[in-house]
N, C-alpha and C positions, 0 to 999 in steps of 0.2 A: 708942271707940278713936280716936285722932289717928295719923295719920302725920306722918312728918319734915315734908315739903313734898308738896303735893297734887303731882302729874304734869302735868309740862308736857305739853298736847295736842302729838300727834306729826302733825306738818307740817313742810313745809319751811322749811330755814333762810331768815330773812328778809335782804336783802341790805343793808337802811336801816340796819340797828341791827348793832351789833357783839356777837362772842361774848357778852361783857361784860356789855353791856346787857341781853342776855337770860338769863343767868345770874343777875341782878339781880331780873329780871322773878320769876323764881321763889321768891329770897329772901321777895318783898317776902308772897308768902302764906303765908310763915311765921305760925304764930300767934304774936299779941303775946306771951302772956304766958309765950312759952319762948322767945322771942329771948335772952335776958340767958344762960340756961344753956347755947345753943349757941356762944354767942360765952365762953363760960367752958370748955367741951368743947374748942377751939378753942385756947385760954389755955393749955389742959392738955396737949395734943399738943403744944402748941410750945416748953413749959417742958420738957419730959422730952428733949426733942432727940437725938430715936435718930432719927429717920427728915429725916437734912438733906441725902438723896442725895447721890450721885457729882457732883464739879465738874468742870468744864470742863479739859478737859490731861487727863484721865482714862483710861483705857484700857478701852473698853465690854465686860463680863463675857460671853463667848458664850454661849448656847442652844442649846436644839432644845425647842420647846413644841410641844402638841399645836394646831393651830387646832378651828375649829365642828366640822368633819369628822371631828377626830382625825387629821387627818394632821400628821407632823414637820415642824416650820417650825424653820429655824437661823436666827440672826442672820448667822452668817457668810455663808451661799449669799445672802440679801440681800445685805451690803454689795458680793457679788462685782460684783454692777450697778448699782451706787451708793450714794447716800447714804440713811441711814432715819433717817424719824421715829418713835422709839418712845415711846409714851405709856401710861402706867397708870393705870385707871380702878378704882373700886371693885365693881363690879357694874350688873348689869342694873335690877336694884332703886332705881339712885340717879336720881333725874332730871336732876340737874347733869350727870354722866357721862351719859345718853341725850343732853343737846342737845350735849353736846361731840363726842361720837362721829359725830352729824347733820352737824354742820359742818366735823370730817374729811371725811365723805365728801364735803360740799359744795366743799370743797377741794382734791380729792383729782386731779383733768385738772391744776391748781398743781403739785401736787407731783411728779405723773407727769412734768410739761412738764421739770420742772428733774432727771430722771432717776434720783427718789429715790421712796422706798416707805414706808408707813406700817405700823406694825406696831404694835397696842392688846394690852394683857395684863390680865389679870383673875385672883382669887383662886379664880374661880368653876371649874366644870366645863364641860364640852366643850359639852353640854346646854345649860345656861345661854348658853354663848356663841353660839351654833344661834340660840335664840331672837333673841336682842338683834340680830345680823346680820339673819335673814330680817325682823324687827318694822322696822326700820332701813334694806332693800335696801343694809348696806353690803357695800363691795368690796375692801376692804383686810384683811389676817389680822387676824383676832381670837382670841387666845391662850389658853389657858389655864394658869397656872401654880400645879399641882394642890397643892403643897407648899411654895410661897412662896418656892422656894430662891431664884429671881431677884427677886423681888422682895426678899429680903434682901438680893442683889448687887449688887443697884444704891440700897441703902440706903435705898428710903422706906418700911418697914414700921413699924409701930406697934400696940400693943397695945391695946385698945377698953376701957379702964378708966374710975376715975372718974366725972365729969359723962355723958361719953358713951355709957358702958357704961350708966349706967341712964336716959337716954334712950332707946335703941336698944331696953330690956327693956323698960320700963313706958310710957314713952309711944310712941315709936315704932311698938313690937310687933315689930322687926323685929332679929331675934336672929342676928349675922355666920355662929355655928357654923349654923343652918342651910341658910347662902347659899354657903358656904367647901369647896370640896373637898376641905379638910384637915379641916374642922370645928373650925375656931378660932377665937378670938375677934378678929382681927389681920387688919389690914386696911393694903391703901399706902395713901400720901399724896395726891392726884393729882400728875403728876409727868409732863414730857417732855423729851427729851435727843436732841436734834440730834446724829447721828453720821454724820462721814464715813467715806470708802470705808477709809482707813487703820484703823478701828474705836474714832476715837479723838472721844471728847464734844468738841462747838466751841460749843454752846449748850446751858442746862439753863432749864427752869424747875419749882421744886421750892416746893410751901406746903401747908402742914398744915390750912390754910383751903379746905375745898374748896367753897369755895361761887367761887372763881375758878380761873380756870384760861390757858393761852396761848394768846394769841390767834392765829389762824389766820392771819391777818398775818404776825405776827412770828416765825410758821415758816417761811411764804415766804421773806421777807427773811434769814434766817436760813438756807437753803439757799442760797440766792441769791448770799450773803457766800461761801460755801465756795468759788466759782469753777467 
């Protein structure tokens, strides 16, 4: 059996090296001889161009998801106290989503300081998000969005076809409709969108490559710009 990418050991984010480079880091133990068909996986999400999210001037879709606990989380009672960062990940399963969500939290005094909130959503269930929190001590909502409806909302959803789809089956082993509290094949893109108190996108960063992701910087600074 292969996995996608072995599991970054879970520790703390290191401060020398940027998001980036450690997302890198993980790339780099990909096996050789299936790099070419994940950067073809890759090819494919981005030629079909359904999932190019919400741009900036946008008007952010509201909620109410369930977090770890199950309890109702809105976007709105958020933005009543500022500004959020909200970010889509694909699961607990993913390694690149675990170091991203690490470096949130490592983040997270940043984002507090400048009076805004971080808010992660997931395909997954309540359960799942439980886990990945408690594995993670993080402190910010972790979402659940049991039916994709938001994740369709805000436009980075895509369907797990193709190259991908039979990686995910045969080499992978790891099949979306089992990880999916829809049980579908359909997964976001990674995907975060800076929203001010008005509800309105002032920054995005959306890519169908999810072996990167935004850096933890460039949300600061991106809050920061808001005023």
């Amino acid at each position: 059996m292969m996995s996608e990418h072995p599991e970054a050991r879970a520790g703390a984010v290191s401060d020398a090296l940027s998001l980036q480079e450690q997302l890198e880091a993980i790339t780099r133990r990909t096996p050789e001889q299936i790099r070419p068909r994940v950067e073809t996986a890759i090819n494919e999400i981005q030629s079909a161009g359904d999932a190019v999210g919400l741009q900036i001037g946008d008007i952010a879709p509201d909620f109410v998801l369930p977090d770890a606990l199950g309890r109702p989380i809105a976007l709105a009672a958020a933005l009543e106290r500022g500004a959020v960062v909200l970010t889509f990940y694909r699961g607990e399963w993913c390694p690149y989503c675990n170091l991203q969500l690490r470096s949130l939290q490592h983040a997270l005094a940043g984002v507090r300081a400048l009076n805004a909130s971080l808010i992660a959503v997931s395909p997954q269930s309540s359960d799942h998000s439980l886990s990945l929190t408690e594995k993670h001590d993080l402190e910010f909502a972790v979402l659940s969005d049991v039916d994709q409806s938001v994740i369709r909302a805000y436009r980075v959803q895509f369907a797990v076809a193709g190259e991908l789809r039979d990686l995910h089956l045969n080499v992978f082993h790891n099949d979306p409709r089992d990880k999916n509290a829809d049980g579908s094949m359909n997964l976001p893109v990674p995907a975060t969108f800076i929203i001010d108190r008005d509800g309105v996108i002032r920054a995005r960063f959306v890519n169908a490559d999810w072996r990167v992701r935004m850096e933890t910087a460039d949300i600061i600074a991106a809050l920061r710009a808001l005023g």
